[in-house]
N, C-alpha and C positions, 0 to 999 in steps of 0.2 A: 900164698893167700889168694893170687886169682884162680889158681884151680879149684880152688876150693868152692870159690864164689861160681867158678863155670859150674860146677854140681849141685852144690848146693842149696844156689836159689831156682834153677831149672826144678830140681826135684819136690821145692819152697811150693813152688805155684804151679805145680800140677797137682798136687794134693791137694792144698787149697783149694783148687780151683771143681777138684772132684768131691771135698767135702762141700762146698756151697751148691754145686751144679746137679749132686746126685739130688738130695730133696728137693731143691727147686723142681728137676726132671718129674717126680712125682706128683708134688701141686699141679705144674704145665700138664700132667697126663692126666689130671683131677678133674680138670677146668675144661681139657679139651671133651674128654667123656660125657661130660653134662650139658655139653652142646647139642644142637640136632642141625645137619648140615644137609643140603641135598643131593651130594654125592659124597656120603659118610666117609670113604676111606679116602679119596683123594686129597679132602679138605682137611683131616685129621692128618693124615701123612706129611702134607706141606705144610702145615702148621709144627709138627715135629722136627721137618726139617727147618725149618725156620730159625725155632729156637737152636737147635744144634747146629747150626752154619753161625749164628749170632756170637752165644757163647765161646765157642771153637775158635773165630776171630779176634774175639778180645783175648783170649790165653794168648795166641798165637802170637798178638801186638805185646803184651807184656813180657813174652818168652823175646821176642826180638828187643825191644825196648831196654830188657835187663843184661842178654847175652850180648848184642848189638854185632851179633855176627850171623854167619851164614848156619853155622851149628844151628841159630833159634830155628831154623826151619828142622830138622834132622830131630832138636827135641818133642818142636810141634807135632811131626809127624808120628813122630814115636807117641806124646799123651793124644790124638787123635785115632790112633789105631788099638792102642789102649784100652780105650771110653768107646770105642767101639765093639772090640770082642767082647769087653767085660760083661756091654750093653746087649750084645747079642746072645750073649750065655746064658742071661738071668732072663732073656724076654721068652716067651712061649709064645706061640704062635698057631692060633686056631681060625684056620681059613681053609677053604674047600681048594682040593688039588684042580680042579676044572677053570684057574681062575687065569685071565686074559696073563700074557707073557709082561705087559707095561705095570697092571696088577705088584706083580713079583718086583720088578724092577722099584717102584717106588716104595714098596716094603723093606727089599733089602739093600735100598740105595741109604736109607738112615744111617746107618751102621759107617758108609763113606762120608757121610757130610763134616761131619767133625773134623777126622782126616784132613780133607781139603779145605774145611774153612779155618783150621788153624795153622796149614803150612801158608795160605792167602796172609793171613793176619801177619803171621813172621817175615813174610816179605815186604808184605807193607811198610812194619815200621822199621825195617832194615832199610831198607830201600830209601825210605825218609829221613832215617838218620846219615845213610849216605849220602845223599843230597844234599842235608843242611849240613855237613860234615865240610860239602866240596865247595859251599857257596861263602863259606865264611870267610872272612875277610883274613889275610894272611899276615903272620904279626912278622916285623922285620927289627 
């Protein structure tokens, strides 16, 4: 019954978490577009990462919170790279090749934010759990 529980709430809240996150991702990209910023793409960019380092964390913490082992990172990583190919597959990309090296970098650094801010979140609340794990008063 606990392997079971190792697969099949990992698997629970990555889908979950891609059913709630995908639309939301589209309103967030709705909201962002009807904005007018003074340096359009940076502003839109970090607002994208934003959200995705956001979201990505809270998986991360529930993947830890639920597996409460070092695997939540290994899963995290896993629905962060995910949510990111998946994300990279479906997005199109119309920008002029002439554009600054940093340009590039914050374009295709979205696609890692997730990644890293869901393995962040798994550690976190592994990490927490170990802590309060080791601080607890010891029964005799």
């Amino acid at each position: 019954m606990q392997n079971l529980r190792r697969t099949f709430a990992p698997v629970a809240l990555i889908v979950l978490a891609g059913l709630v996150v995908w639309p939301l991702r589209d309103v967030f990209d709705a909201f962002v577009d009807s904005r007018s910023f003074a340096s359009p793409i940076t502003w839109m960019l970090g607002m994208t990462w934003g959200f995705d380092l956001a979201w990505s964390i809270v998986l991360g913490a529930l993947l830890g919170a639920v597996l409460r082992s070092t695997s939540a990172m290994l899963w995290a990583a896993a629905a962060g790279i995910a949510y990111g190919g998946l994300n990279f597959a479906l997005t199109r990309h119309h920008f002029s090749s002439s554009l600054a090296w940093n340009v590039y970098a914050w374009i295709y650094g979205q696609y890692v934010v997730s990644c890293v801010g869901a393995i962040f979140g798994a550690w976190l609340a592994t990490s927490a759990l170990r802590t309060r794990a080791g601080k607890a008063p010891q029964a005799m």
